[in-house]
C-alpha positions in Angstrom: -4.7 13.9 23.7 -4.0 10.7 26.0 -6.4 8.5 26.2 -7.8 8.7 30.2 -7.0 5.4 31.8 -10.1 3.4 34.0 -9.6 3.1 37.8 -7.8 0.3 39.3 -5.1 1.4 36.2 -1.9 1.3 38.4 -2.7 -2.2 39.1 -1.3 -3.0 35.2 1.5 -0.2 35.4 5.1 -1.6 36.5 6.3 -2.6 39.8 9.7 -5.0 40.2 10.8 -4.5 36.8 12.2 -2.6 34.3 9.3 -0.9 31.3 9.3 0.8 28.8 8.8 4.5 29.2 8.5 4.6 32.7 11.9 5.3 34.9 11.5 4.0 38.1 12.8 6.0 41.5 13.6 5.2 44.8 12.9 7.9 47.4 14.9 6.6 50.4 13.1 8.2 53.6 14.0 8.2 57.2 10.9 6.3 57.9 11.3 3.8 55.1 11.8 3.6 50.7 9.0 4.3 48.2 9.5 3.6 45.0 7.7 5.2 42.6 7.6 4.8 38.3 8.1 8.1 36.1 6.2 8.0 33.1 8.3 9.7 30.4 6.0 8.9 27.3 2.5 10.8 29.0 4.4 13.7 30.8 7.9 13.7 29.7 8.7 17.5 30.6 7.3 17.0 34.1 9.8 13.6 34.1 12.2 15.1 32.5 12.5 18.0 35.6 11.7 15.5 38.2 14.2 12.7 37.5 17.3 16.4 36.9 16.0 16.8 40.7 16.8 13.4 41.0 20.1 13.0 39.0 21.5 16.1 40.7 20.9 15.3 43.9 19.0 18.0 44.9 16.5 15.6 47.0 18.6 14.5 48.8 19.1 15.8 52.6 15.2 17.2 52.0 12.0 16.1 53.8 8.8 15.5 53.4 6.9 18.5 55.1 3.4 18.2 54.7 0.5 16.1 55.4 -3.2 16.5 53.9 -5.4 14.7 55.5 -9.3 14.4 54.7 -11.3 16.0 57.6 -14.0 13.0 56.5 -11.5 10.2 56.2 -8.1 11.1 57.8 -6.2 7.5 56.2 -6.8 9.4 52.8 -5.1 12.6 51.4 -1.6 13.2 50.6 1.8 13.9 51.4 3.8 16.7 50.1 8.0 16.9 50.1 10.8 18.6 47.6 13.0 21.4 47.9 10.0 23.6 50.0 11.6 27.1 49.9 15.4 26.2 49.3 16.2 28.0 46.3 19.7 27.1 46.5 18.2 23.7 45.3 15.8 25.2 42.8 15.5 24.7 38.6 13.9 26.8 36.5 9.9 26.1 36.6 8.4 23.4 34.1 5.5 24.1 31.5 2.6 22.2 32.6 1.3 19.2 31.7 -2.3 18.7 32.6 -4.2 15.9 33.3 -6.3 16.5 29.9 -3.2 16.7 27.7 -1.2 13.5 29.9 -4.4 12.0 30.8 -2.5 10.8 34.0 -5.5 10.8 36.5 -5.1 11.9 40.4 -5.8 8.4 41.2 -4.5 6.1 44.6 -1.1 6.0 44.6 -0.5 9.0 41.8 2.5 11.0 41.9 2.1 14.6 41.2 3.9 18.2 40.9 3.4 21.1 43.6 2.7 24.3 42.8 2.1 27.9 43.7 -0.9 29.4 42.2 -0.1 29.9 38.8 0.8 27.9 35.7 4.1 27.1 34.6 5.0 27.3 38.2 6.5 23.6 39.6 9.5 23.4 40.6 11.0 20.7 43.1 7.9 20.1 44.9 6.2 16.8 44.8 3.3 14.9 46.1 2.1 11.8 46.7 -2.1 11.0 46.8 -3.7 8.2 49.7 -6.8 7.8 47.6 -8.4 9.4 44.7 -8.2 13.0 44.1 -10.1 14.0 41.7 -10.5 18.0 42.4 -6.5 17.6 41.4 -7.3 16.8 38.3 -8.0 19.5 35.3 -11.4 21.1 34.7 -12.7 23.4 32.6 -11.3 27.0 33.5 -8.9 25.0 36.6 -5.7 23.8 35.1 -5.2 21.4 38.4 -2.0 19.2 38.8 0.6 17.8 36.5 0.4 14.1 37.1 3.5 12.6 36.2 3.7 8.4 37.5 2.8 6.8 40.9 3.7 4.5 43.8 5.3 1.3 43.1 5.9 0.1 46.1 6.2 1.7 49.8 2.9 2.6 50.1 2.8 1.6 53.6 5.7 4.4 53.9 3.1 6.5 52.4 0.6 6.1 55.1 2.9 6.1 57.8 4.2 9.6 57.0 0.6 10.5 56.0 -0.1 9.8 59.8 2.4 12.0 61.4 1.6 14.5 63.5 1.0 17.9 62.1 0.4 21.3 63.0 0.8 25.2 61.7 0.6 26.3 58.2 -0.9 28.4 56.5 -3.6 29.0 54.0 -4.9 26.1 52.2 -2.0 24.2 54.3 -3.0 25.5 57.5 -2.7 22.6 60.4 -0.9 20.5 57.3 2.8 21.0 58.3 4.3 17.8 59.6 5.8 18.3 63.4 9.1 16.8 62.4 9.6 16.4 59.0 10.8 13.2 57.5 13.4 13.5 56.3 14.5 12.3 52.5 18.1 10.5 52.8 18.8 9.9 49.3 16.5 9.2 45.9 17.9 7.5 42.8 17.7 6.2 39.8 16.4 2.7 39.8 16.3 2.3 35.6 18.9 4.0 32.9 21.8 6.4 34.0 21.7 9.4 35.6 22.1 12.4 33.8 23.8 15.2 36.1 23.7 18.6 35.2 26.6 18.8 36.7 28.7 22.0 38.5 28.6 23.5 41.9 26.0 21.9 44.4 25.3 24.9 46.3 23.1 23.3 48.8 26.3 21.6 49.8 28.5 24.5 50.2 27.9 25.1 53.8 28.1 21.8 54.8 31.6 21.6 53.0 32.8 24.5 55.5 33.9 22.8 57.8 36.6 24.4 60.8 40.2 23.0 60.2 41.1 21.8 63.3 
């Protein structure tokens, strides 16, 4: 088991520069670029799916669709973006990491996996936490989130999308669902070379049918 690292941890994780283990991403938004560092060596099948999102290109043209605030403290919560229900963009799920295998805490800052209601179960859904989150992380009998890096630098994008105005939902997201998304332009690879999977993008299809004129 990972050792569980002390808050105020992300302050000695990477930020301008390359490290070892960690691959760092650029989400480019419409509202702004957060970067944010994978960490391969704690949760590398959570990495591993995140960054074949990534090297695919199956982010991109996405949004950013929810917004979790704190009924106490509305500047904390989280944001929540990825494929939502596009299964044209989908992979097969991941096997979960938990926080008490990774020991990646839902900390400030921490990036984490979406999920429906079951284990085994993310896909290409993806959050980001304003603040600490504790009841994300895993408990006895709750398997929580797989934690798999956190924000580098755009946290400021963070917070501005965290701010938007939301509405609708349903369920535990109920008055969560951001007005107008924000919409995800293009995420990269800011370390190593991308590793396509290659083959039809099927997302892209329609867009490529285009009348001749």
């Amino acid at each position: 088991m990972a050792t569980t690292l002390p808050i105020g941890w992300a302050s000695a994780l990477p930020t301008n520069r390359s490290t070892p283990g960690y691959t760092r991403v650029a989400i480019e938004t419409s509202v702004g670029t957060i970067v944010v560092a994978v960490d391969q060596t704690r949760a590398p099948r959570t990495s591993a799916n995140f960054l074949t999102y990534v090297d695919d290109g199956r982010f991109d043209g996405v949004t950013f669709y929810r917004a979790a605030r704190r009924k106490s403290a509305p500047t904390l919560g989280l944001i929540q973006g990825g494929i939502d229900t596009d299964a044209r963009r989908s992979l097969p799920p991941v096997v979960h990491e938990p926080t008490t295998q990774t020991g990646i805490r839902h900390l400030d800052a921490t990036l984490s996996m979406a999920r429906p209601d079951r284990p085994n179960s993310a896909m290409g859904n993806f959050f980001i936490t304003i603040g600490p989150t504790p009841n994300m992380d895993a408990q006895p009998g709750y398997i929580g989130y797989a934690a798999f890096g956190h924000v580098v630098a755009g946290m400021d994008v963070v917070k501005k999308i965290l701010a938007a105005p939301t509405c609708c939902g349903t369920g535990p997201m109920r008055g969560q669902m951001i007005v107008k998304p924000i919409v995800i332009r293009h995420v990269k690879r800011l370390d190593g070379k991308a590793k396509p999977t290659g083959g039809v993008k099927p997302w892209l299809i329609g867009s490529l049918r285009k009348p001749v004129r």
